[in-house]
N, C-alpha and C positions, 0 to 999 in steps of 0.2 A: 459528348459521346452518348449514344443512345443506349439503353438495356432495354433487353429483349427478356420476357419470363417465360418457361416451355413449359406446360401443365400445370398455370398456377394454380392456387387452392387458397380456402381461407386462412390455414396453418402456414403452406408453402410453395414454393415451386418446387418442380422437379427438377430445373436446372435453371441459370441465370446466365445470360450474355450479357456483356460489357465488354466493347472494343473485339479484342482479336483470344479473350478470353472466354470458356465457358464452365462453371462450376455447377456441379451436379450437388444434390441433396443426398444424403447417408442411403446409400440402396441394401436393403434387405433382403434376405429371399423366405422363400417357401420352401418345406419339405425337413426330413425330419434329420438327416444328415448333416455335416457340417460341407458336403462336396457338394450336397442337392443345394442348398443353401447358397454356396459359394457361385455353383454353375447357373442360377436362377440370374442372382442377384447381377452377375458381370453381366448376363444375357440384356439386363435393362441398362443397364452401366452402355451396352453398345449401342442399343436404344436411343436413349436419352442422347448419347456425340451423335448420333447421328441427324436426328432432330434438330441441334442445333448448327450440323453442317460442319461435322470436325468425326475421327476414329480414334482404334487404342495407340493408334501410332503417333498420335499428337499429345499424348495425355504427361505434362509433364508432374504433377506428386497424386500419388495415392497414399491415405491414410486408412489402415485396414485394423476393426479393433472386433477381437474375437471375446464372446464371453467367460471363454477359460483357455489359457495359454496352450494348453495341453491338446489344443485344435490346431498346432498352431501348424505342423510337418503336414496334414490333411488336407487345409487350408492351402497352402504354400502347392503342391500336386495340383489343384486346380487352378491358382495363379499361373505358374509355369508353364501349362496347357494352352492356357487363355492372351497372357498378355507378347505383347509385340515382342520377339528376343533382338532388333534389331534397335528397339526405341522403348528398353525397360526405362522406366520412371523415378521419381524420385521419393522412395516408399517408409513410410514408416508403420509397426504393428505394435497396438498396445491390446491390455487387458481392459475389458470396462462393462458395468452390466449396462445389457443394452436395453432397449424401448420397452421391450417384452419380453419374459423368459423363455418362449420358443426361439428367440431369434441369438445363431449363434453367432453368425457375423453381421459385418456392415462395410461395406465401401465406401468411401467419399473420395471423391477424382475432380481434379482441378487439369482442365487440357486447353490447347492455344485450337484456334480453327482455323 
């Protein structure tokens, strides 16, 4: 089976195909809110499936890890906006300091294409 890399780089790709899978890399966003952040970051999260020829409707686990819990109802407001209510996913949310102390959240999405 082949794998296909979308944006590689010398650190990483931005997503990875293998078979009928494709796994995106921890998406961040921009801006100083935890909803600018959140709406940045799923903006490239559609990006990226798209790129590799799959959407949020195929996205079976998302792991979403905010740098302080207490993001966490903020957070969840632009989830609920954004993701599919007919093809919600299999999600889990932790706490964890992330890359850099601007960034409040992070996505990682694991979806079928």
């Amino acid at each position: 089976m082949s794998i296909k890399r979308i944006e590689q780089g010398a650190r990483m790709s931005g997503a990875v195909v293998h078979g009928n899978t494709v796994y995106l890399s921890g998406q961040v966003g921009e801006g100083e809110t935890v909803k600018e952040q959140c709406e940045y970051a799923l903006r490239e999260v559609d990006r990226l499936l798209a790129a590799a020829g799959s959407d949020k409707s195929k996205i079976l686990q998302t792991l979403i890890y905010l740098s302080d819990m207490s993001y966490f109802a903020e957070m969840n407001a632009v989830w609920e906006a954004w993701v599919d209510p007919a093809n919600t996913p299999a999600r889990a949310t932790s706490e964890a300091k992330l890359a850099a102390p601007k960034y409040k959240v992070e996505f990682t999405v694991t979806a079928a294409i």
